[in-house]
C-alpha positions as CSV (number, residue, x, y, z in Angstrom):
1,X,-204.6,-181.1,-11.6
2,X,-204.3,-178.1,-9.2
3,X,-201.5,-180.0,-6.8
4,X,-199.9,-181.8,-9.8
5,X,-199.1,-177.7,-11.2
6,X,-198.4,-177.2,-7.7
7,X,-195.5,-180.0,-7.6
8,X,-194.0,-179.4,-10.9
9,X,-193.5,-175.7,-9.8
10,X,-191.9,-176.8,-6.7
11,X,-189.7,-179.0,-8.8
12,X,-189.0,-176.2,-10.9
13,X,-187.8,-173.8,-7.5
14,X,-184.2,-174.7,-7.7
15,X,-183.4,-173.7,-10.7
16,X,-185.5,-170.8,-11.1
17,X,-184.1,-169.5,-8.0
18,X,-180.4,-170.2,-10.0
19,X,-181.2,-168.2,-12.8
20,X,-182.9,-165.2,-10.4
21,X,-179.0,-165.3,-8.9
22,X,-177.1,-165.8,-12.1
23,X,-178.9,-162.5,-12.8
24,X,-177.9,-160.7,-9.8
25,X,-175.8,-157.6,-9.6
26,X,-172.3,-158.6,-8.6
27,X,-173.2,-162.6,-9.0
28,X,-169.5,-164.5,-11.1
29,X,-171.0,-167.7,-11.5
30,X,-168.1,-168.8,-13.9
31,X,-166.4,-165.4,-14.3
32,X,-162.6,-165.0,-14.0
33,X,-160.6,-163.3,-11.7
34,X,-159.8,-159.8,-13.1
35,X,-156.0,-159.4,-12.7
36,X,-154.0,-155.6,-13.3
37,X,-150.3,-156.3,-13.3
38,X,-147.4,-153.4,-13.5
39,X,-145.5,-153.6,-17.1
40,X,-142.4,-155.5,-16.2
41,X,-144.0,-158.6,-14.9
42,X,-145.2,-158.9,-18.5
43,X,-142.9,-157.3,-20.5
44,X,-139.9,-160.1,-18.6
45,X,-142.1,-162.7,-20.2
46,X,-142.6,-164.2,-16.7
47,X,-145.8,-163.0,-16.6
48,X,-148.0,-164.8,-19.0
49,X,-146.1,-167.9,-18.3
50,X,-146.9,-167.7,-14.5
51,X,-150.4,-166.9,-15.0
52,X,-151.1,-170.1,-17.2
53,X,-149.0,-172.3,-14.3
54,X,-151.8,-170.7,-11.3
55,X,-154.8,-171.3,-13.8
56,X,-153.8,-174.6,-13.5
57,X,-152.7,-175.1,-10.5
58,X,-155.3,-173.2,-8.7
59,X,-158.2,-173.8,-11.2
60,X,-159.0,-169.9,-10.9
61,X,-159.4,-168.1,-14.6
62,X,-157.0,-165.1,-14.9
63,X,-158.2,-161.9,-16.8
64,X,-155.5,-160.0,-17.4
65,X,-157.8,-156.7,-17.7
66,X,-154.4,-154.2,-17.2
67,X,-150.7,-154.1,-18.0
68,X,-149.2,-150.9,-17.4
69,X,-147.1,-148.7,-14.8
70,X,-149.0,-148.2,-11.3
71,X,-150.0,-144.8,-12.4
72,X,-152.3,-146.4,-15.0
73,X,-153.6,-149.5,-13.3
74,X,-154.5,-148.3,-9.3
75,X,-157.0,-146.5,-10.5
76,X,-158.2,-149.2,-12.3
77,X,-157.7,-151.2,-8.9
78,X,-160.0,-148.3,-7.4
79,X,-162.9,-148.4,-9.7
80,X,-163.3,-151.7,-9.2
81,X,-162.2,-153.1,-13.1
82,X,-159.5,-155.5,-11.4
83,X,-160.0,-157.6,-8.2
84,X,-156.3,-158.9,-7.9
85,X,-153.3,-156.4,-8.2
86,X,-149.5,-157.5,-8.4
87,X,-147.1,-154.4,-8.3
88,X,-144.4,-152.9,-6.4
89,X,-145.2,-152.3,-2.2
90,X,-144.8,-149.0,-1.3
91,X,-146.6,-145.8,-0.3
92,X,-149.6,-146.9,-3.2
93,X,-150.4,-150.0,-1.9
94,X,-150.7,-148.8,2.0
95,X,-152.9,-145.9,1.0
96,X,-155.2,-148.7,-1.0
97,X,-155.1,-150.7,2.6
98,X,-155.8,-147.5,4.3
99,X,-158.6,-146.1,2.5
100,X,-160.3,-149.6,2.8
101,X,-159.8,-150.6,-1.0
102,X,-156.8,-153.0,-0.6
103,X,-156.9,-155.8,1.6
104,X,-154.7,-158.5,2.5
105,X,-151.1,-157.6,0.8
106,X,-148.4,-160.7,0.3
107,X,-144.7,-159.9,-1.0
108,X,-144.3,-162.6,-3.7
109,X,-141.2,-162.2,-5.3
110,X,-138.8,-159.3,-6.6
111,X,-137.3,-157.5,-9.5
112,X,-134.0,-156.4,-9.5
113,X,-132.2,-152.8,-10.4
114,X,-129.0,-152.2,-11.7
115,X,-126.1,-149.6,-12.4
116,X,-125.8,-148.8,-15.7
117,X,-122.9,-145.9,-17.0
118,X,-120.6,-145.3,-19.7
119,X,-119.1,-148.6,-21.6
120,X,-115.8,-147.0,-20.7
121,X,-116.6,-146.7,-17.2
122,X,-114.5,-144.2,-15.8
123,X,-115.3,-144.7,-12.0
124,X,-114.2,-148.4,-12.9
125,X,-117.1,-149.7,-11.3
126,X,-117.7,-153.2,-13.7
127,X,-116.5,-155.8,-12.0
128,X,-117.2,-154.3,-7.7
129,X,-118.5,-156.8,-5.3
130,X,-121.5,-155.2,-4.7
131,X,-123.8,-151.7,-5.0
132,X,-122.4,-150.5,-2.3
133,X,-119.0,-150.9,-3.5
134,X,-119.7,-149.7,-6.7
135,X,-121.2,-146.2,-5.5
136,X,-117.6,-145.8,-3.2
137,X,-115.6,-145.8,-6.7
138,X,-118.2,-143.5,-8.0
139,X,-118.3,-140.9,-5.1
140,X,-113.9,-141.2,-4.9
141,X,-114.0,-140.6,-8.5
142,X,-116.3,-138.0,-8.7
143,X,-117.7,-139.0,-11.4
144,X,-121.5,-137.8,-12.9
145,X,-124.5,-139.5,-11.2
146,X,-128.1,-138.9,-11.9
147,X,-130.5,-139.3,-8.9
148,X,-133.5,-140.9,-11.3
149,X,-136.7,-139.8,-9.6
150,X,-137.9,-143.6,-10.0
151,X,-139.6,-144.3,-6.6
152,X,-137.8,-147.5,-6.8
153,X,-134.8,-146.2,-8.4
154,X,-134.7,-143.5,-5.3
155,X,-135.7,-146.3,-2.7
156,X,-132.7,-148.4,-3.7
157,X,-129.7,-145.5,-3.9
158,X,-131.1,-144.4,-0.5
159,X,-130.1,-147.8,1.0
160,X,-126.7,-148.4,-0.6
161,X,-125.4,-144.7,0.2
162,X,-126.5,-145.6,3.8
163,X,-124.6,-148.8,3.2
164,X,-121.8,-147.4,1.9
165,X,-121.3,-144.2,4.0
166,X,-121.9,-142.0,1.7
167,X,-122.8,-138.4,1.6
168,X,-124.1,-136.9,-1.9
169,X,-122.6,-133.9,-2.9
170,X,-123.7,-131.7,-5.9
171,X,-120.8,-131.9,-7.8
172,X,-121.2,-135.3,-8.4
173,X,-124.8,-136.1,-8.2
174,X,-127.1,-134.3,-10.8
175,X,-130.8,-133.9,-11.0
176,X,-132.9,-136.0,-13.1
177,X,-134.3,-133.5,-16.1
178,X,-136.3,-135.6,-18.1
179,X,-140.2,-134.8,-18.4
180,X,-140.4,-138.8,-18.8
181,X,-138.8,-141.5,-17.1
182,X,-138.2,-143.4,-20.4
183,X,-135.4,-140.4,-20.8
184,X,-133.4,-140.9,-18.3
185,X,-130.7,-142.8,-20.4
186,X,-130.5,-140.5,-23.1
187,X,-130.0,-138.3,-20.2
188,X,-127.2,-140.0,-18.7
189,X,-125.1,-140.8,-22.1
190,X,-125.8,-136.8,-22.9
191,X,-123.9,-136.3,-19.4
192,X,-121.7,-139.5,-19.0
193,X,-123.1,-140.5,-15.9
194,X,-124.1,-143.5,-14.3
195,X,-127.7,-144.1,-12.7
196,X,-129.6,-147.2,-11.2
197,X,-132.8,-148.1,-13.4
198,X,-134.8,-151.5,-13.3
199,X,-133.2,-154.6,-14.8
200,X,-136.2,-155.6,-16.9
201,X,-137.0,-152.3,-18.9
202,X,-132.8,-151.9,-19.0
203,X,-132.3,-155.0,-20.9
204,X,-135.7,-155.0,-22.7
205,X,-135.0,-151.9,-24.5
206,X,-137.6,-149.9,-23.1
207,X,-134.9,-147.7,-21.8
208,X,-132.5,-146.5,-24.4
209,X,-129.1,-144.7,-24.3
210,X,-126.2,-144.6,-26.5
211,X,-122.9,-145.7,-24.9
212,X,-124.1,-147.0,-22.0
213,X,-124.0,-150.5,-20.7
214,X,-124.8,-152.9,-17.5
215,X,-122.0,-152.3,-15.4
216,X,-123.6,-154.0,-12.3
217,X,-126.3,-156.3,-11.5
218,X,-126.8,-159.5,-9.0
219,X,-127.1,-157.1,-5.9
220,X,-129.7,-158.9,-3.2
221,X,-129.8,-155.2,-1.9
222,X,-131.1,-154.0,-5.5
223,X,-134.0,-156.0,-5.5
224,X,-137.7,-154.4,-5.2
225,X,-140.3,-156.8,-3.9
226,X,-143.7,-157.4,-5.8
227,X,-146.7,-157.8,-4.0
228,X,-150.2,-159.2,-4.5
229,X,-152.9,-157.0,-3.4
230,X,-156.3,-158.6,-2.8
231,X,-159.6,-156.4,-2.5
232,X,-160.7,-155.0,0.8
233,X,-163.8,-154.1,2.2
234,X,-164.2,-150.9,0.4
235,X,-163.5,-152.2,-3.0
236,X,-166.5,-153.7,-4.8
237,X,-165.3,-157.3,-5.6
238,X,-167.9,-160.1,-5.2
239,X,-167.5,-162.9,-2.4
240,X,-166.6,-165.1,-5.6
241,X,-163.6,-162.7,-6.5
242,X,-162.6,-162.4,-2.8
243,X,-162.0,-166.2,-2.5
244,X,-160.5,-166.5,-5.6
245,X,-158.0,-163.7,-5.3
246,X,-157.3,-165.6,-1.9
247,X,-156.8,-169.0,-3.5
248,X,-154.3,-167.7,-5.8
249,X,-152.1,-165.9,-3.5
250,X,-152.1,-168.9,-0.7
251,X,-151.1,-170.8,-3.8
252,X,-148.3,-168.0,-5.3
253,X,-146.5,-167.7,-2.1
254,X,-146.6,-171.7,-0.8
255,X,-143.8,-174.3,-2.2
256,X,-145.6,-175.3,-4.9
257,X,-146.6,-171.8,-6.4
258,X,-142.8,-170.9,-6.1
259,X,-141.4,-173.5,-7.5
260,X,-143.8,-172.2,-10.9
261,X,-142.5,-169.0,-10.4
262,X,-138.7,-170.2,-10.5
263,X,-140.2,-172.5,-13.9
264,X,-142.0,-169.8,-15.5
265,X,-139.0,-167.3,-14.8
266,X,-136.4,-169.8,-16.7
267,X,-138.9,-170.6,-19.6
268,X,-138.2,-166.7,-20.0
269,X,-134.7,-166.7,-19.7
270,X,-134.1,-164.8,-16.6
271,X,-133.3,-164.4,-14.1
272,X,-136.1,-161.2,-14.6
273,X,-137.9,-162.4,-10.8
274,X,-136.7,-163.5,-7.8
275,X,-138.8,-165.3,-5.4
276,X,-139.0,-165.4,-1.6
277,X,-135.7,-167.2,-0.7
278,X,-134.0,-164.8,-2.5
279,X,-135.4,-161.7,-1.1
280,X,-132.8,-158.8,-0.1
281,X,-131.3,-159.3,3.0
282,X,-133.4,-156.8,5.2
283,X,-136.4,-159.4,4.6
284,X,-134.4,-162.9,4.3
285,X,-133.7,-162.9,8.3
286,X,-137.9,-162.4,8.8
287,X,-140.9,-163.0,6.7
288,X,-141.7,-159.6,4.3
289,X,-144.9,-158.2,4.9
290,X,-146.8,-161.2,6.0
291,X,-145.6,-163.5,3.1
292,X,-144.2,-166.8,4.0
293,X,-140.3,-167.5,3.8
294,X,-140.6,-169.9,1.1
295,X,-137.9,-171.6,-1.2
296,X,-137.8,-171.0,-4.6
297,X,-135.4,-173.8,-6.2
């Protein structure tokens, strides 16, 4: 009797060892991937579609646990409430990778500024090749910019005044005076000037001003890569979420995860993201920040 208890308990080892690490603190046995995402991916539309096409793909369950601008959703990142974070590179993400908390970083695709100013556009920019172009009619015609405090709105003007030769002067460029950014177009019809604000909030409304129109867009230079930040050793993600956040970003920037990026983007009726192949042309001639040159169409 004694060794028949003895071999039904050994029988019984495997899965009461299971349930011990079901129970364990950090164990995912079946739990999706926690995913915080800035507001444009989803607000585009592109984003729910692309994250159905990588659960698929990938066989990875996406939690979309945050949707909101990077102020809201890095700390989020930080506590340890999202394992997988796709938002704009900059200064944000290499203080994550600095401090340990972000790990491997891939540029995926990009979102894309533009010039919006008066519908009567008295600099006559509608209709210039490029930014670049566009900024020499508004600095000959001294006519009212605002220098949007927008880290990527800042990043961008930077780059086409150095491309354009262009030195800012006061009497043409004023100071952004809104306590929000979502003011920065009442702002500019108040004054009749032009300013460079992301495409997708632009055309979505979440930017408002009265007069004021899309005189430019289309620029490769006016693009702002996304990235996908994965956990790094600081950060408290399981070895589950580690490999899964991998998995989908091996997948995202390959061929194949491109190619649903370009799907996903048309189901929404962009063009709202751009991926790889048509990054700005700083990053076409090399691959941006570790991520593969990879087509798109």
């Amino acid at each position: 009797m004694q060794m028949r208890n003895l071999r039904g308990l050994a029988r019984c080892a495997p899965l009461l060892l299971g349930l011990l690490l079901g129970l364990a603190p950090g164990a995912r046995a079946g739990e999706p991937l926690r995913l915080a995402m800035v507001g444009g991916i989803q607000l585009s539309g592109v984003g729910e579609r692309l994250r159905a096409r990588l659960e698929t793909a990938t066989g990875v369950r996406l939690e979309l646990v945050a949707v909101a601008n990077k102020e809201a959703i890095v700390p989020r990142f930080v506590r340890g409430e999202a394992d997988l974070l796709l938002i704009h590179g900059g200064s944000e993400t290499f203080a994550l990778q600095a401090q340990g908390l972000g790990g491997r970083m891939q540029v995926w695709g990009f979102n894309e500024h533009v010039l919006v100013g008066p519908a009567d556009d008295p600099a006559g920019v509608r209709g210039a090749a490029d930014g670049a172009e566009a900024f020499r009619r508004i600095a000959a015609a001294r006519a009212p910019f605002i220098a949007f405090r927008d880290a990527g709105s800042h990043e961008i003007v930077q780059r086409l005044w150095r491309r354009a030769g262009i030195r800012p002067a006061p009497d043409w460029v004023l100071l952004d005076q809104g306590e929000r950014p979502q003011a920065i177009l009442a702002q500019a019809a108040r004054q009749r000037a032009y300013v460079v604000v992301g495409g997708i909030p632009a055309a979505f409304g979440k930017l408002r001003g009265e007069g004021l129109e899309i005189l430019l867009r289309g620029d490769r230079r006016m693009r702002r890569a996304y990235v996908a930040l994965e956990p790094g050793p600081a950060h408290p993600a399981s070895g589950a979420a580690r490999e899964d956040a991998r998995r989908v970003v091996d997948y995202l920037v390959s061929p194949a995860g491109q190619a649903e990026l370009a799907a996903a983007d048309a189901e929404a009726g962009g063009p709202w993201i751009y991926g790889l192949a048509e990054a700005p042309p700083a990053l076409s001639a090399g691959r941006a920040a570790g991520s593969p040159a990879s087509p798109r169409h």
